[in-house]
N, C-alpha and C positions, 0 to 999 in steps of 0.2 A: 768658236766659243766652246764648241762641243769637246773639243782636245784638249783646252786649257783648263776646263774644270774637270776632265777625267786624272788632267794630272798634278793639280792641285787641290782637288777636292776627293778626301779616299772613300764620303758617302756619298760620292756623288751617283744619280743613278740617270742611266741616258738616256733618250727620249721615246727607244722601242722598249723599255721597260716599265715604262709610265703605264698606268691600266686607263683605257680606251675612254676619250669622253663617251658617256652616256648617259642619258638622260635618264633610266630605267636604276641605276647606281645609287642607294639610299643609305644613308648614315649606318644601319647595321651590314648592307656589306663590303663598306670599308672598315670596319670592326672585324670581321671575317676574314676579309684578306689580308692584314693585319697577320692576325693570328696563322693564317696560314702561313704566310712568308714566315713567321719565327720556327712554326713546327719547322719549316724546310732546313733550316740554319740546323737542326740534330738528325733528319731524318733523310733521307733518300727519296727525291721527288717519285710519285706514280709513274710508273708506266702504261698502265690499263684504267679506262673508264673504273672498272670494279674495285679498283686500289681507290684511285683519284675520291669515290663515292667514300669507300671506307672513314680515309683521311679526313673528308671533311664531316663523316658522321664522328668521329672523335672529337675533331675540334670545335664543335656544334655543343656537344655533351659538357665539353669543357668549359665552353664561355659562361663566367661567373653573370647571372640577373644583374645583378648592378649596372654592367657591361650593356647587355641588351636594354633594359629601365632607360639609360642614358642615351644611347642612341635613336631609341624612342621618344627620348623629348628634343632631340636633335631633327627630327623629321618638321616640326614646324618652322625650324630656321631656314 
């Protein structure tokens, strides 16, 4: 199944790229990851802890309130 939709699906994304069930995972940081994954699509992934921090103190700064507001009321669902 895993071949058939790498090769007919072009969003498809495989199963070690899925992020990790966890219980601790709350509606804003799938908002976060989100946003990360798109910075990555212009930018050149970290290679050091101190990048990796930078990047995500940018895209922290960036997330519009609305953003966070709505994730926030996603935590009771």
């Amino acid at each position: 199944m895993q071949n058939w939709l790498r090769t007919n699906c072009p969003d498809f994304i495989a199963k070690d790229q899925w992020p990790p069930n966890s219980l601790t995972f709350n509606p804003l940081d799938y908002h976060v990851r989100a946003m990360l994954e798109a910075y990555y699509k212009h930018h050149p992934k970290p290679r050091m802890i101190a990048d990796l921090e930078e990047v995500l103190h940018v895209i922290w700064d960036s997330l519009p309130q609305e953003t966070i507001d709505r994730a926030v009321t996603e935590f009771s669902k």
